[in-house]
LUMLO-550865 format. One record per residue (C-alpha): x, y, z; residue in one letter. Coordinates in steps of 0.2 Angstrom, whole numbers, padded with zeros to 4 digits, always signed. Each point is the difference from the previous one (the first is absolute). Example, Ala and Ser with C-alpha at 12.3 -4.5 7.8 and 13.67 -1.06 7.14 Angstrom:
+0062-0022+0039A+0006+0017-0003S
END
This chain:
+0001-0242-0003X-0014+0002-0013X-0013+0000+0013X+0008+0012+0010X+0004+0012-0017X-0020+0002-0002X-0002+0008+0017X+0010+0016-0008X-0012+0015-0002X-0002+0000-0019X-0004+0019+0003X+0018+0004+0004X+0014-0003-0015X+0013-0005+0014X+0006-0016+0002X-0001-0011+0018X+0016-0003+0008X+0010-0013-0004X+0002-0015+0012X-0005-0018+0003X-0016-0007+0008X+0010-0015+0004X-0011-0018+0003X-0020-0003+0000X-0008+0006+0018X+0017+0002+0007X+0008+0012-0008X+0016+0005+0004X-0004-0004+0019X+0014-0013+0001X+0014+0010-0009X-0005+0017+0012X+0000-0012+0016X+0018-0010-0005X+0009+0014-0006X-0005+0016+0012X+0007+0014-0004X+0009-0006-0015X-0016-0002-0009X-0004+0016-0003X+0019+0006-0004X+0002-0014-0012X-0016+0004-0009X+0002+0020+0001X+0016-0001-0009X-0009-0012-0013X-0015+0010-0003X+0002+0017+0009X-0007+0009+0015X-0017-0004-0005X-0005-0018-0005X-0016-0013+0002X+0002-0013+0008X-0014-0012+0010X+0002-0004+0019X-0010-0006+0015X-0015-0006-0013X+0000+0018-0012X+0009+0008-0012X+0007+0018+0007X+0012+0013-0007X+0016+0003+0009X+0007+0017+0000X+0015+0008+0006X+0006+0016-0002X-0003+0017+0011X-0008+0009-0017X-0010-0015-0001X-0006-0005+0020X-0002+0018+0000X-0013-0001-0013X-0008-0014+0008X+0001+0007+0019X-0008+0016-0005X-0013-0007-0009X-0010-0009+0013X-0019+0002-0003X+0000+0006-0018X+0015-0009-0008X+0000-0017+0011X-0007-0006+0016X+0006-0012+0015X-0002-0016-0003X+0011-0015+0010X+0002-0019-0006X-0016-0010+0005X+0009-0008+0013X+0008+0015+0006X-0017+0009+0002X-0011-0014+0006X+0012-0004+0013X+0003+0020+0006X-0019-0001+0000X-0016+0013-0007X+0003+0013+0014X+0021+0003-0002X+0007+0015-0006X+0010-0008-0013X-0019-0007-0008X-0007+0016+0001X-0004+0013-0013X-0007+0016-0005X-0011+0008+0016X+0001-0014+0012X+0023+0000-0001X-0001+0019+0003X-0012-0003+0014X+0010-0014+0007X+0018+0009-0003X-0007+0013+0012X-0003-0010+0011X+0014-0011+0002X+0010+0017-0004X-0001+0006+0021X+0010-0020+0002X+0015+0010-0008X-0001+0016+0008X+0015+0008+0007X-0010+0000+0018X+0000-0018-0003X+0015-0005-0007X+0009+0007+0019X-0013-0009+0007X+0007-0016-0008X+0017+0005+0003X+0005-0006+0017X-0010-0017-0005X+0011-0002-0015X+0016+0002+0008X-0002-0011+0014X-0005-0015-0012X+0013+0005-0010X+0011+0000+0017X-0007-0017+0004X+0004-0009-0016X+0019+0004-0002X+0002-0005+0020X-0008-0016-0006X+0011+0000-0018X+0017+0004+0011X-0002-0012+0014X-0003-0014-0014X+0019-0010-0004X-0007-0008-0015X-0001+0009-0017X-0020+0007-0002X-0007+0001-0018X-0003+0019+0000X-0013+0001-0011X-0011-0014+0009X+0000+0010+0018X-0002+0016-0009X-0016-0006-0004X-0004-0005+0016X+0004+0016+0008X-0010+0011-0012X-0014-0011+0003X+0003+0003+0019X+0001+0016-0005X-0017+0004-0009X-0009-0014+0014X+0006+0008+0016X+0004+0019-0006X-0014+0004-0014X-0014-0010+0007X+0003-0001+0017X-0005-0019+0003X+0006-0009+0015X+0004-0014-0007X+0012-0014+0009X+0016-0006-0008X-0009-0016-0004X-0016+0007-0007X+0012+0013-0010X+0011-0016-0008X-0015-0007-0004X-0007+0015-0008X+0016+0001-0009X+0000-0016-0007X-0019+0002-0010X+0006+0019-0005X+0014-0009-0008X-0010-0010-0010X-0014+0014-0004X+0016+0010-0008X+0008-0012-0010X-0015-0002-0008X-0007+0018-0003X+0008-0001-0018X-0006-0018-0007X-0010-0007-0013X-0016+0002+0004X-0006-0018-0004X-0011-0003+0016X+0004-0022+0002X+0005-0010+0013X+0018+0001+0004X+0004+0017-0012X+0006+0017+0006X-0013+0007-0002X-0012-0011+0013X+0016-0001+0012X-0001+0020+0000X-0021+0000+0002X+0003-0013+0016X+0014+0013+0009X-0012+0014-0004X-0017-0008+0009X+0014-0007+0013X+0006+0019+0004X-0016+0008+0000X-0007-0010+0014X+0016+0004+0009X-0002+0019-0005X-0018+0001+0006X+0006-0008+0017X+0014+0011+0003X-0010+0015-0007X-0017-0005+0012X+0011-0001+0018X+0011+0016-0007X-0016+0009+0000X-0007-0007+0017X+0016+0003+0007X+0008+0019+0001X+0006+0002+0015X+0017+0003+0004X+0004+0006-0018X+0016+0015-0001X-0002+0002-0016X-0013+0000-0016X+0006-0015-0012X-0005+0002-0019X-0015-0012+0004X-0007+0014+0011X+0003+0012-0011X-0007-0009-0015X-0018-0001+0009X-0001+0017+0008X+0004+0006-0019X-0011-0008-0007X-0014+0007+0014X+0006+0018-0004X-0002-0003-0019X-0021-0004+0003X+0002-0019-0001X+0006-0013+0013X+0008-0014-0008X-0008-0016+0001X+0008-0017+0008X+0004-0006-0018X+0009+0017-0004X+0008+0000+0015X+0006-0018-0004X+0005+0003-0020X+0009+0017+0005X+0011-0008+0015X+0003-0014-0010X+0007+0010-0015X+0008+0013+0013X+0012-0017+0006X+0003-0006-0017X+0005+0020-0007X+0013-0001+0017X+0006-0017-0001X+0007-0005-0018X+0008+0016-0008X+0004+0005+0018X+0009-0016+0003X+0009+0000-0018X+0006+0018+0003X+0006-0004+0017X+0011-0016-0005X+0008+0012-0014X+0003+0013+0012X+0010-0014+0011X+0010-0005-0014X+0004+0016-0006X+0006+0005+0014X+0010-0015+0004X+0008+0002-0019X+0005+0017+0003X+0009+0003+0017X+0003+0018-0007X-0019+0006+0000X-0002-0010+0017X+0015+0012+0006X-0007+0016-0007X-0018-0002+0004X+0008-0003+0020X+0009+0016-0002X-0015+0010-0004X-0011-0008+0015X+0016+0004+0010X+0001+0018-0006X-0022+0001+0005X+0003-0006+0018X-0009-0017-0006X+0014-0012+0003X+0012+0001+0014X+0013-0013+0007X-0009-0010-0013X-0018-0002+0006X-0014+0011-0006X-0004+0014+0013X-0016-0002+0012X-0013+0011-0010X+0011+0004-0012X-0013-0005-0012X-0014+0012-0010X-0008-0002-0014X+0007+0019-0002X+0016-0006+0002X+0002-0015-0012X-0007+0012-0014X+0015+0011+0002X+0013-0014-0003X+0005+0004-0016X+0014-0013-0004X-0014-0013+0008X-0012+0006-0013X+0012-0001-0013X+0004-0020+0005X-0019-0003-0001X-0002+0009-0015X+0011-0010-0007X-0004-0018+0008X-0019+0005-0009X+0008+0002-0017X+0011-0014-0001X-0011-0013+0008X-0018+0006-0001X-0008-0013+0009X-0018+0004-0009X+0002-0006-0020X-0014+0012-0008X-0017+0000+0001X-0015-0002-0011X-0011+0007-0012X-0017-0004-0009X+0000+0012-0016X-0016+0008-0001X+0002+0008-0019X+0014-0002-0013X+0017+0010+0002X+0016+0001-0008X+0016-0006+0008X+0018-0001-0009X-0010+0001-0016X-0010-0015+0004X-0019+0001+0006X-0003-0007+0017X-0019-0006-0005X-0016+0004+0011X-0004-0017+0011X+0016-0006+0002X+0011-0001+0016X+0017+0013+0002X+0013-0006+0013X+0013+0016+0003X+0017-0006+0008X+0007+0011+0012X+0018-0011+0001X+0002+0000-0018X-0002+0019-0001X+0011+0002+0012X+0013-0012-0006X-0001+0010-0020X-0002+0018+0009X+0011+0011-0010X+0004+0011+0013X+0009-0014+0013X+0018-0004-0005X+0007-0014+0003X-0018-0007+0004X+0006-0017+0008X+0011+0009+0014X-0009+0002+0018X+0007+0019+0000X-0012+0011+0013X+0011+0018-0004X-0008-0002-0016X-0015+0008+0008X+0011+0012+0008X-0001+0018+0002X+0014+0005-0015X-0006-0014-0012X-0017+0002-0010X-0001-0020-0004X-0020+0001+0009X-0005+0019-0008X+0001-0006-0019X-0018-0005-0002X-0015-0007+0013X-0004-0017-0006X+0020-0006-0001X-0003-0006+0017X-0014-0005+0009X+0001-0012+0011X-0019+0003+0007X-0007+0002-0015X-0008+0017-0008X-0017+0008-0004X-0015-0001+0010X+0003-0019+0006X+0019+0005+0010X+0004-0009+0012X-0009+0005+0016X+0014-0009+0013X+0012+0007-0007X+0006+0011+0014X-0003-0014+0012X+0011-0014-0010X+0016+0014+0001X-0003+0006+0018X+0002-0022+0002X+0015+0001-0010X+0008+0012+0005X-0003-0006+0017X+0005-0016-0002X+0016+0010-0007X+0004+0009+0014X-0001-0016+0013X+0012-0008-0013X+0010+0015+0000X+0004-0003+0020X+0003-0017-0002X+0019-0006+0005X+0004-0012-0013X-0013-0012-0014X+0006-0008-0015X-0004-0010-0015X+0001-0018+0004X
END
């Protein structure tokens, strides 16, 4: 604790936060990974909404509060700057948006801005749909119990694979794929301790494995553009990218595909296992959100109508919106993001010191928000029309983050959700096993 005292800018008469540093090297590391999210409740509640602790190989700050992640979100490139675990950003790679700052992250959020486009969210929309189609025929026709959360994956992984990017992959090649992506995700987040056997190397082996897999795919999508009915998100991504003076190299082209399947696949798949549940624990919002595709011509005699489906239309769903809303506060599927502080700044009476690391939660935020009631309650009319629960302040709820560094799939991760909503909307009968 003394080492870590003498970091504090003696310029500033404010103390640094409270907290432990836990063991040598290590940290907290063990505690954060056994405990989930009960580590950062448990030590909130000891030391308050912001407190040090020492994970993944470094000592950070933990913040939660909206006065306080607002502070942090707005003051991106004066106050603080991005800056991910080591793992994290060796395994993303040099040329991802999430490792990118100043000049270079607006240039490249331009670019990767046209993937999300209205245009091209329609463009995806049939695609989505049909995958979506396709995995619940699969699911139903199964007489064994499936492990939600397991096929979810698989099927936003289909998703971004087939839909965003366009490969023509076999079912073989796509399990195999699937397998090594597994891998490279569970290891994003490790200690960074590059030895045989760790994480860390585990993560570094499913990177070099996927990129030669990427540059494959990528190399015959390119030689290969006939019979195409559509533009996928990778054909977007290279024409942006020429209109915006530069066209992207293999390697870019490698680390931004590569970071666009893993933005899809975890939270994606998180939120989609919740939405499943949720539904299946409360039969009355299933029953309410059928009545409204009813009453817009969507269902009928149970099946969603041929066409039916427009980006247009989904936006005007309000009751859907509200479920997703809600789904996003209750079980935000993306913890917080992270922060490198770039000079000294007050928080809670404490100084956050220049050079140290700021994690903001987006769950715990959510979960102490003063303007939810009953915050543990899945509840969508609390975003209704003649309730103000979402109107009482920005940064009580942000499920995409804030600031500069939003989420830029956002719209595309609720136009899946919602979709996968509706399909689950029309089916006869599922339950919890």
């Amino acid at each position: 604790q003394l080492r870590w005292a003498a970091t504090r800018d003696k310029s500033c008469k404010l103390p640094i936060p409270k907290g432990s540093m836990g063991f040598p090297l290590v940290g907290e590391t063990f505690h954060w990974i056994l405990q989930g999210s009960g580590f950062q409740s448990s030590r909130r509640e000891k030391y308050g909404n912001v407190f040090k602790t020492h994970l993944l190989g470094r000592p950070l700050i933990r913040v939660t509060g909206a006065e306080n992640v607002r502070k942090i979100l707005m003051g991106e490139h004066h106050l603080v700057s991005t800056e991910w675990p080591r793992s994290t950003r060796t395994l993303l790679g040099p040329n991802s948006l999430a490792n990118s700052i100043g000049d270079i992250h607006r240039h490249k959020r331009k670019v990767f801005s046209k993937i999300f486009s209205h245009e091209a969210l329609e463009s995806y929309l049939p695609k989505i749909q049909l995958v979506i189609q396709d995995t619940l025929r699969v699911w139903s026709s199964n007489q064994e119990s499936i492990n939600v959360y397991c096929e979810a994956q698989k099927l936003t992984f289909r998703m971004a694979i087939r839909v965003l990017l366009g490969f023509r992959l076999s079912d073989e090649e796509l399990s195999q794929l699937f397998q090594v992506f597994q891998k490279f995700v569970e290891n994003v987040f490790s200690l960074p301790v590059d030895v045989p056997f760790s994480g860390y190397r585990r993560g570094i082996r499913a990177r070099e494995t996927l990129l030669k897999s990427l540059e494959k795919a990528i190399q015959e999508k390119l030689e290969n553009t006939q019979g195409k009915d559509y533009a996928d998100a990778l054909d977007i991504l290279i024409e942006s990218g020429k209109e915006h003076g530069k066209e992207l190299t293999m390697q870019e082209l490698k680390d931004g595909t590569l970071e666009l399947i893993f933005a899809a696949y975890a939270t994606t798949a998180s939120a989609s296992t919740s939405l499943i549940m949720q539904l299946l624990k409360h039969p009355s919002v299933l029953e309410k959100l059928r009545e409204e595709l009813r009453g817009n011509g969507i269902l009928h005699n149970g099946c969603v109508c041929e066409g039916a489906l427009r980006v247009e239309t989904i936006s005007s769903l309000h009751y859907l919106d509200c479920v997703i809303k809600e789904l996003l506060r209750l079980f935000s599927p993306v913890s917080g993001g992270y922060r490198t502080v770039l000079q000294t700044f007050e928080l809670d009476g404490c100084q956050i010191p220049k050079g140290w690391s700021v994690l903001y939660s987006i769950r715990d935020t959510h979960d102490t928000a003063p303007v939810f009631k009953d915050v543990d309650v899945f509840d969508p009319d609390r975003f209704g029309q003649d309730r103000t629960e979402d109107k009482d302040g920005r940064f009580h709820y942000l499920p995409f983050g804030g600031g500069v560094r939003n989420c830029l799939g956002k719209h595309l991760a609720k136009l899946f959700l919602k979709t996968l909503a509706i399909e689950l909307a029309s089916m006869s009968r599922f339950e919890l096993a």
